[in-house]
LOFIGU-673798 format. One line per 10 residues: number of its first residue (from 1); their letters; for each residue x, z, y of N, C-alpha, C. Coordinates in nm, 2 decimals, decimal comma, always signed. Each point is the difference from the previous one (the first is absolute). Layout:
residues N
NUM	A	X:Z:Y:X:Z:Y:X:Z:Y; ...
end
This chain:
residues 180
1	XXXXXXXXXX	+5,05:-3,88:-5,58:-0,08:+0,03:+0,12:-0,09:+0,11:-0,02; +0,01:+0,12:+0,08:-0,06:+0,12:+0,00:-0,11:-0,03:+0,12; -0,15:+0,10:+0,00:-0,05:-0,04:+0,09:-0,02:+0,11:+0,02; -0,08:+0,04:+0,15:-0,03:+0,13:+0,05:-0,04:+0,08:-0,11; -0,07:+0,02:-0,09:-0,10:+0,07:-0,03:+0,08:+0,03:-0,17; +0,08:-0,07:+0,01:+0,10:+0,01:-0,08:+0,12:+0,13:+0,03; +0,06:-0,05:+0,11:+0,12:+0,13:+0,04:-0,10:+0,11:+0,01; -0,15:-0,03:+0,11:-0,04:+0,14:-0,01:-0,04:+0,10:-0,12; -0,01:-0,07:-0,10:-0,01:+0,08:-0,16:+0,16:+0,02:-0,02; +0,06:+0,00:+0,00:+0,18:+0,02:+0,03:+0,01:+0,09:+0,06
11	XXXXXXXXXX	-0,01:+0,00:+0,11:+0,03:+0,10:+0,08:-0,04:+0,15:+0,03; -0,15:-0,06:+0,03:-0,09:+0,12:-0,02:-0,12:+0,08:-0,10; -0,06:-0,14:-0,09:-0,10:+0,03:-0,03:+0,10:+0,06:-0,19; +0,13:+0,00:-0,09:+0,04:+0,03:-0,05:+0,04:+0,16:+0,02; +0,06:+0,03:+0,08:+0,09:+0,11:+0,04:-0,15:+0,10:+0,01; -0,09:-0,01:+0,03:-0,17:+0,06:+0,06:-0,02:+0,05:-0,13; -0,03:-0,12:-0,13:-0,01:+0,00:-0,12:+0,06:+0,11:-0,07; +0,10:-0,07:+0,05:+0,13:+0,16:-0,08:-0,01:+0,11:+0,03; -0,04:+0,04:+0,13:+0,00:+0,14:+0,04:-0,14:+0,02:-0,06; -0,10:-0,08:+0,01:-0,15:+0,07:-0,02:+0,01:+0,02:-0,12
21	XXXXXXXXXX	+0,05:-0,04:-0,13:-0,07:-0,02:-0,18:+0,14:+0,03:-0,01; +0,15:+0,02:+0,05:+0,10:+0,03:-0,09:+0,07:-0,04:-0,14; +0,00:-0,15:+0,03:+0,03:-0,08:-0,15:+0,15:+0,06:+0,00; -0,01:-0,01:-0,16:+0,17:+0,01:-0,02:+0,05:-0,15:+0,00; -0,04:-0,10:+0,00:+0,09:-0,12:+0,00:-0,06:-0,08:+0,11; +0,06:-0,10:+0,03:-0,03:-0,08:+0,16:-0,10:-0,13:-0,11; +0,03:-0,02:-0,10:-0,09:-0,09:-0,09:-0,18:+0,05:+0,01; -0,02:+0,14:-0,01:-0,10:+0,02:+0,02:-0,12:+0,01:+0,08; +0,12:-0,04:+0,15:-0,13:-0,03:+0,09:-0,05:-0,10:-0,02; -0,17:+0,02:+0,06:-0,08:-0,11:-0,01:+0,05:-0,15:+0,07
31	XXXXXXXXXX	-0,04:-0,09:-0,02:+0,01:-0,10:+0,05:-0,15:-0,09:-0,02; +0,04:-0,09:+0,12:-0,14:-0,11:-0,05:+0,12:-0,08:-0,07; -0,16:-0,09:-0,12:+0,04:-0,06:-0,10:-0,06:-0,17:+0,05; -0,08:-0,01:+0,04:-0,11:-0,10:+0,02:-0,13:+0,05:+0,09; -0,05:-0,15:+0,09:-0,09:+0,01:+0,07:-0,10:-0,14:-0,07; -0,16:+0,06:-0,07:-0,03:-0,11:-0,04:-0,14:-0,04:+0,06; -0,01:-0,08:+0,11:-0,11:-0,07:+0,07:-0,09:-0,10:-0,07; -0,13:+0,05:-0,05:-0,13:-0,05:-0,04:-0,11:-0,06:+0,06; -0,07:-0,13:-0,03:-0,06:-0,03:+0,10:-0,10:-0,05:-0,11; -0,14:+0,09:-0,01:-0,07:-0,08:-0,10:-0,13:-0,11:+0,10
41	XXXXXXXXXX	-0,02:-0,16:-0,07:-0,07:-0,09:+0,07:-0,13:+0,01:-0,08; -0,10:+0,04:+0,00:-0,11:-0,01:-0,09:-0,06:-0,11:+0,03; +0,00:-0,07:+0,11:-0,09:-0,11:+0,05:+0,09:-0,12:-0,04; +0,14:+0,00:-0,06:+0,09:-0,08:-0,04:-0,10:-0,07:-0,12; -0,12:+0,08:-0,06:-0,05:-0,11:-0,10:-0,03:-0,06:+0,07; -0,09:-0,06:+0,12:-0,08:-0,08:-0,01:+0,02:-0,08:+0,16; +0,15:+0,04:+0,03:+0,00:-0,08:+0,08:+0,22:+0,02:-0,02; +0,07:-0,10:-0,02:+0,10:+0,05:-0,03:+0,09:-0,01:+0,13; -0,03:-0,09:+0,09:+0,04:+0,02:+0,14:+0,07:+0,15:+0,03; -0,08:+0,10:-0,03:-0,01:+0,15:+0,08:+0,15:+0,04:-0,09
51	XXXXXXXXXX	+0,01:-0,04:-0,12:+0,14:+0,06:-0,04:+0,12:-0,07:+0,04; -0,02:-0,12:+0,05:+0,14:-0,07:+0,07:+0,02:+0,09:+0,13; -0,13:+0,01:+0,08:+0,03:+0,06:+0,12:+0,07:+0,13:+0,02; -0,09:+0,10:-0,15:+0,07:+0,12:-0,05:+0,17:+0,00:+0,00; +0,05:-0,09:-0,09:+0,12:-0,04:-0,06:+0,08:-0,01:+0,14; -0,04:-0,09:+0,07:+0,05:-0,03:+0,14:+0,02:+0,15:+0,05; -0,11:+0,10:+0,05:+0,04:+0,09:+0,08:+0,08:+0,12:-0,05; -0,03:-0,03:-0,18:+0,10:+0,14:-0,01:+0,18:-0,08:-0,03; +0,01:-0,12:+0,03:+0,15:-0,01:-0,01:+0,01:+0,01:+0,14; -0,03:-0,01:+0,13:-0,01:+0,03:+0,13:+0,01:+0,13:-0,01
61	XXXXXXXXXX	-0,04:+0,09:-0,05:+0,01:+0,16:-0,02:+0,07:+0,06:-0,03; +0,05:-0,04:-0,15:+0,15:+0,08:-0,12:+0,07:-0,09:+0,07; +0,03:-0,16:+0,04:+0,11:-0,10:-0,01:+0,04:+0,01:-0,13; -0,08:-0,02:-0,12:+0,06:-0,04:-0,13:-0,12:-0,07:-0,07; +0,00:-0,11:-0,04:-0,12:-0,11:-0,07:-0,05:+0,15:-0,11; -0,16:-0,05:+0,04:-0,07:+0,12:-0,10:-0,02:-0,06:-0,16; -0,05:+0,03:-0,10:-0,04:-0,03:-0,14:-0,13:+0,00:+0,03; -0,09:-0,07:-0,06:-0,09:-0,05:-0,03:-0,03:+0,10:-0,15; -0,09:+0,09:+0,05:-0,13:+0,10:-0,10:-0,09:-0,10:-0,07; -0,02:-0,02:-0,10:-0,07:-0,09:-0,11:-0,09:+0,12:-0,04
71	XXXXXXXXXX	-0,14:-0,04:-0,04:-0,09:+0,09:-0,09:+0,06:+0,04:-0,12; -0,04:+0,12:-0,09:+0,05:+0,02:-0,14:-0,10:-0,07:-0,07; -0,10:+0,04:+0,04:-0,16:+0,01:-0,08:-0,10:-0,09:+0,07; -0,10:-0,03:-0,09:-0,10:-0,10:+0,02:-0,12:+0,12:+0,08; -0,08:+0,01:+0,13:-0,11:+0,08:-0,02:-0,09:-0,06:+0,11; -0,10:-0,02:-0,11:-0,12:-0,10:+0,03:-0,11:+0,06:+0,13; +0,01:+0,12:+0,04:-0,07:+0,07:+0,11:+0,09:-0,09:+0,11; +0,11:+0,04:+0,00:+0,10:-0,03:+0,16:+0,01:-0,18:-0,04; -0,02:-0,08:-0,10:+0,00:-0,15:-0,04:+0,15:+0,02:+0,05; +0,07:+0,04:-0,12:+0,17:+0,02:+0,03:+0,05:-0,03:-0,12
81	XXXXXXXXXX	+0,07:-0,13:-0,02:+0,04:-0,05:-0,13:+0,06:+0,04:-0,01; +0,12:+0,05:-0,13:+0,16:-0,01:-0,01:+0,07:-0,09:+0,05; +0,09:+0,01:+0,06:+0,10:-0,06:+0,05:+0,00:-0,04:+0,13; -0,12:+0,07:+0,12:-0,03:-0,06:+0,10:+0,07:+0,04:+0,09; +0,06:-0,04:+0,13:+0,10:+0,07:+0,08:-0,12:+0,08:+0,10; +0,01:+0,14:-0,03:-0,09:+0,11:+0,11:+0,12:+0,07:+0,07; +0,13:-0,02:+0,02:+0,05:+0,12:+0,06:+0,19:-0,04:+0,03; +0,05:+0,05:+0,13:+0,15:+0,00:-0,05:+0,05:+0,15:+0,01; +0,13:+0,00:-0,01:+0,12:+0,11:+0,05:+0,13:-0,02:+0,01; +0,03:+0,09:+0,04:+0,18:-0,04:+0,05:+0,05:+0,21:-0,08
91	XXXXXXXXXX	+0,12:-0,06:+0,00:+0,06:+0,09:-0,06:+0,14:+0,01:+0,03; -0,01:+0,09:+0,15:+0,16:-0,04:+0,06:+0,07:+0,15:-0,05; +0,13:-0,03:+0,04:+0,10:+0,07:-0,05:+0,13:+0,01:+0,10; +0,08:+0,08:+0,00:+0,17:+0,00:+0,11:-0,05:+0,00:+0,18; +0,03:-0,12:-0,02:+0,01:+0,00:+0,19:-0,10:-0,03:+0,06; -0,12:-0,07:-0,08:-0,12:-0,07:+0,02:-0,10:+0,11:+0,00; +0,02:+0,09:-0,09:-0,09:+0,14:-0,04:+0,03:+0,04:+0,15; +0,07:+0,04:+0,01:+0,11:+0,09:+0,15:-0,08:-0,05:+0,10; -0,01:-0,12:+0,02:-0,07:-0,06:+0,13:-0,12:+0,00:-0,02; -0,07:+0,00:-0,08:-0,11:-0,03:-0,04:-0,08:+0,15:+0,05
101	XXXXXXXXXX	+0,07:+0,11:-0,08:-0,05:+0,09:+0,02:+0,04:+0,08:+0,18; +0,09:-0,06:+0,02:+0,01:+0,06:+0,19:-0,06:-0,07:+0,07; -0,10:-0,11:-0,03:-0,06:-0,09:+0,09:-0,16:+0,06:-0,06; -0,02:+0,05:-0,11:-0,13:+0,04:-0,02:-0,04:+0,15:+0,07; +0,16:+0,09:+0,01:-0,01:+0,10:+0,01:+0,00:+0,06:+0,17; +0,03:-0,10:+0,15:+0,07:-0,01:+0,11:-0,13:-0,10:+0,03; -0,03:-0,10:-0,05:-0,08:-0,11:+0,12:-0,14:+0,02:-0,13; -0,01:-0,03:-0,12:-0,15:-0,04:-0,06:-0,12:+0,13:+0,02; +0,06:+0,11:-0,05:-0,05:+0,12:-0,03:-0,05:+0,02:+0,13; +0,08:+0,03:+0,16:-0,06:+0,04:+0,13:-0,08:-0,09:+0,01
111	XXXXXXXXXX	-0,04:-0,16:-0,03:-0,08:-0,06:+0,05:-0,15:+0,00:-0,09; -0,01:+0,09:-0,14:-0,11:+0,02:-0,02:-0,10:+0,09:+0,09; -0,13:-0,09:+0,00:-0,12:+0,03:+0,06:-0,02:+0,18:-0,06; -0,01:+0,11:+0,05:-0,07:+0,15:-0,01:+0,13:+0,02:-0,09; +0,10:+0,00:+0,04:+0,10:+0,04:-0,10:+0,02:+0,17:+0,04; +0,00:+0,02:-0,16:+0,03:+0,16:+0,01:+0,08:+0,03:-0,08; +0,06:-0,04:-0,05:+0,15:+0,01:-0,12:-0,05:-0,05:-0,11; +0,11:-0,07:-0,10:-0,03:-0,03:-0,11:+0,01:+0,11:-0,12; -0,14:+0,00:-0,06:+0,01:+0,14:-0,11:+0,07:+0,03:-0,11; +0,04:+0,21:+0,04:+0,07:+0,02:-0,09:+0,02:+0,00:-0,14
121	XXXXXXXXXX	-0,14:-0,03:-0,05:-0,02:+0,01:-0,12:+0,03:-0,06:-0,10; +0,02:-0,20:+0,08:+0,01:-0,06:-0,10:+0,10:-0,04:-0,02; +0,11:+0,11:-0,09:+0,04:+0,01:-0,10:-0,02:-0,01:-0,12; +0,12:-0,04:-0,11:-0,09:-0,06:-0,15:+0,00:+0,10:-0,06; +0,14:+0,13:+0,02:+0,04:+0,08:-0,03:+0,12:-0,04:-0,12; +0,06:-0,15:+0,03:+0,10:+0,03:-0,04:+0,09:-0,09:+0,12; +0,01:+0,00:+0,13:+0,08:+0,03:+0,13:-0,08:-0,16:+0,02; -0,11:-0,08:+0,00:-0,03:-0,07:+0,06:-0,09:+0,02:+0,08; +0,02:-0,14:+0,10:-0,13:+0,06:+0,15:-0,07:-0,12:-0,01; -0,14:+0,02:-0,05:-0,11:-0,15:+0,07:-0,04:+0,00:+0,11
131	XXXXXXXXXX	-0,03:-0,10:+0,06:-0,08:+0,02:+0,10:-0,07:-0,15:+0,05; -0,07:-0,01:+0,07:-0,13:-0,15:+0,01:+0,05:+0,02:+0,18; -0,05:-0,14:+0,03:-0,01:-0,01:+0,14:-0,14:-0,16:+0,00; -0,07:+0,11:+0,12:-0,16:-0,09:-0,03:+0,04:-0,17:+0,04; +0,10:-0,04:+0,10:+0,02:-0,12:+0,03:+0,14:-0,01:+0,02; +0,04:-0,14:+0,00:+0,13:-0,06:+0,03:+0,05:-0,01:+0,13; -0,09:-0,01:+0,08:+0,01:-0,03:+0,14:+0,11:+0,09:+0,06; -0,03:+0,14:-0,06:+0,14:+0,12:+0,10:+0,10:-0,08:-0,03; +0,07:-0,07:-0,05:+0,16:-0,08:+0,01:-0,02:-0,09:+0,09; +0,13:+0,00:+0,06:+0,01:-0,05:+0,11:+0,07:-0,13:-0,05
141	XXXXXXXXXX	-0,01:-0,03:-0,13:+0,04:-0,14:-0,02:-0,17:-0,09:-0,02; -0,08:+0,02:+0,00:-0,15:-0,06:-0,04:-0,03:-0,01:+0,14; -0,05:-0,15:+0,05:-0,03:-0,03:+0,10:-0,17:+0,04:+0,03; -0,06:+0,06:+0,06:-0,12:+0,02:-0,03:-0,11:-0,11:+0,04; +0,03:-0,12:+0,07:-0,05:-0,15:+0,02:+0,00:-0,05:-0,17; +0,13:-0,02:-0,06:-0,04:-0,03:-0,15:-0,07:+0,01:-0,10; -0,02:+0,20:+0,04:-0,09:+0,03:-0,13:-0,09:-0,04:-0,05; -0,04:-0,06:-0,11:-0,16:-0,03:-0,04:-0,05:+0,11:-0,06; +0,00:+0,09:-0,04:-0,05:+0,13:-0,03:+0,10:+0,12:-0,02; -0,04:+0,12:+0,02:+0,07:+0,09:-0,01:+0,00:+0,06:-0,15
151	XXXXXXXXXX	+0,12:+0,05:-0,01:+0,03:+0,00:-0,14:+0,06:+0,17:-0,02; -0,06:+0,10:-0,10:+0,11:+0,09:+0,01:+0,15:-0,03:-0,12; +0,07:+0,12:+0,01:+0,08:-0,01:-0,14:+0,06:+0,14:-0,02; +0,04:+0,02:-0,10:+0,07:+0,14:-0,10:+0,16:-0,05:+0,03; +0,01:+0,09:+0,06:+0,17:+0,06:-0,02:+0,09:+0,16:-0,10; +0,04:-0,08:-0,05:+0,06:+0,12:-0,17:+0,15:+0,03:+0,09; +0,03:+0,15:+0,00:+0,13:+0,01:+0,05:+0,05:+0,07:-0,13; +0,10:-0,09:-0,07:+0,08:+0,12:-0,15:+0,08:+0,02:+0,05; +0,02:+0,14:-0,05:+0,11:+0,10:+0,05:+0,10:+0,00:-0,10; +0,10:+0,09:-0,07:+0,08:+0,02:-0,09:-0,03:+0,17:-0,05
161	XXXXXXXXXX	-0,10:+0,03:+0,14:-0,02:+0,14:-0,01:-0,11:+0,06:-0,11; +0,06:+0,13:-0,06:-0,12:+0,02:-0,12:-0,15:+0,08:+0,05; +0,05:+0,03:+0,11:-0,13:+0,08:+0,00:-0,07:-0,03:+0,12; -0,16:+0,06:+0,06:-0,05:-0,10:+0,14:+0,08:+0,16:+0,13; +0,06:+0,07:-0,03:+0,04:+0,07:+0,12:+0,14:-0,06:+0,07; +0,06:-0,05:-0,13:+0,16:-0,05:+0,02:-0,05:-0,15:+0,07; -0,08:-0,11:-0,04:-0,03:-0,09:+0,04:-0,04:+0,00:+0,12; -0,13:+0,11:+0,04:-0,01:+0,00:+0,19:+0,06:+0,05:+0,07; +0,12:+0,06:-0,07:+0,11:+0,07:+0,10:+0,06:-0,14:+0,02; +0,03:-0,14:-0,11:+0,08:-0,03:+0,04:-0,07:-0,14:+0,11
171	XXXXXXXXXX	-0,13:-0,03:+0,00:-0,05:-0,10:+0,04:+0,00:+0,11:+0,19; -0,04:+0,10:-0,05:+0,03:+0,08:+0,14:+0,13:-0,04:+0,08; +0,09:+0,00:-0,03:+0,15:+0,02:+0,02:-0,03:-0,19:+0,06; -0,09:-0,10:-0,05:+0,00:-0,14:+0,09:-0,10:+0,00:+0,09; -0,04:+0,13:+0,04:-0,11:-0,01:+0,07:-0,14:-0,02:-0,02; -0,03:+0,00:-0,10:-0,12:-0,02:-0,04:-0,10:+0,05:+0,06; -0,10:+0,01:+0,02:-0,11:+0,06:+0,11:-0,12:+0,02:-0,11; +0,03:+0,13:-0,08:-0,06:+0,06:-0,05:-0,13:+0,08:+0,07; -0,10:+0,02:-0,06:-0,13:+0,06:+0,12:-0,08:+0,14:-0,11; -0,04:+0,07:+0,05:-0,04:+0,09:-0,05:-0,02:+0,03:-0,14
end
């Protein structure tokens, strides 16, 4: 099962590639590798409720059960033991990445509040894209009667690409809504 955003890197966004950078082999075009969704709970110490609800909305989000973020370290300012659950993520891949990212990139993105593109910059400089979104709410899977607080989270897009020009050409080629 191929999905839109699938053939359209098939079709169009490959052949773009090739004309723009001129690989000699079809192996060298970029490709996404992984989409990895981060949601840190800091208030998960002291009330652990807020990380089930976390948990809840980001498998409502990816559609893949998240992992549970454990502390590494003990640090007595934040009263943060080792081993305490402050955080999840999901780490999709194939057909789930595919959707994941046409539903962030078509419906989540236009419904942020003062949206003016997401920045060029952040690039790692070795073909990955970070980026934060202040709340959960833009998905249209999060009921907004439900919410008990608003939550943001980090979205990691890995590329296969080596450098950040080849990477925005190719996040460009899905539409990405790059801004000044």
């Amino acid at each position: 099962m191929t999905t839109r955003l699938e053939e359209h890197y098939d079709k169009v966004v490959v052949p773009n590639l090739l004309k723009q950078f001129g690989y000699a082999n079809k192996h060298q075009i970029p490709r996404l590798k992984k989409i990895v969704v981060n949601m840190g709970i800091g208030e998960a110490i002291a009330d652990s409720k807020k990380l089930d609800a976390a948990l809840s909305e980001m498998t409502a989000i990816t559609g893949q059960k998240p992992l549970v973020i454990k502390a590494k370290k003990s640090v007595a300012n934040f009263k943060l033991r080792q081993g305490m659950r402050i955080g999840c993520k999901v780490t999709l891949r194939r057909v789930r990445m595919y959707e994941f990212l046409d539903r962030l990139v078509t419906i989540a993105l236009p419904r942020v509040r003062d949206f003016r593109g997401v920045d060029a910059k952040s690039f790692d400089g070795r073909g990955n894209f970070a980026m934060g979104l202040k709340e959960q709410l833009v998905f249209p899977e999060i009921e907004y009667d439900k919410v008990d607080e608003i939550r943001g989270m980090d979205i990691v897009v890995c590329t296969s690409a080596s450098t950040n020009p080849e990477a925005k050409a190719l996040l460009e080629g899905f539409n990405m809504p790059f801004g000044e």
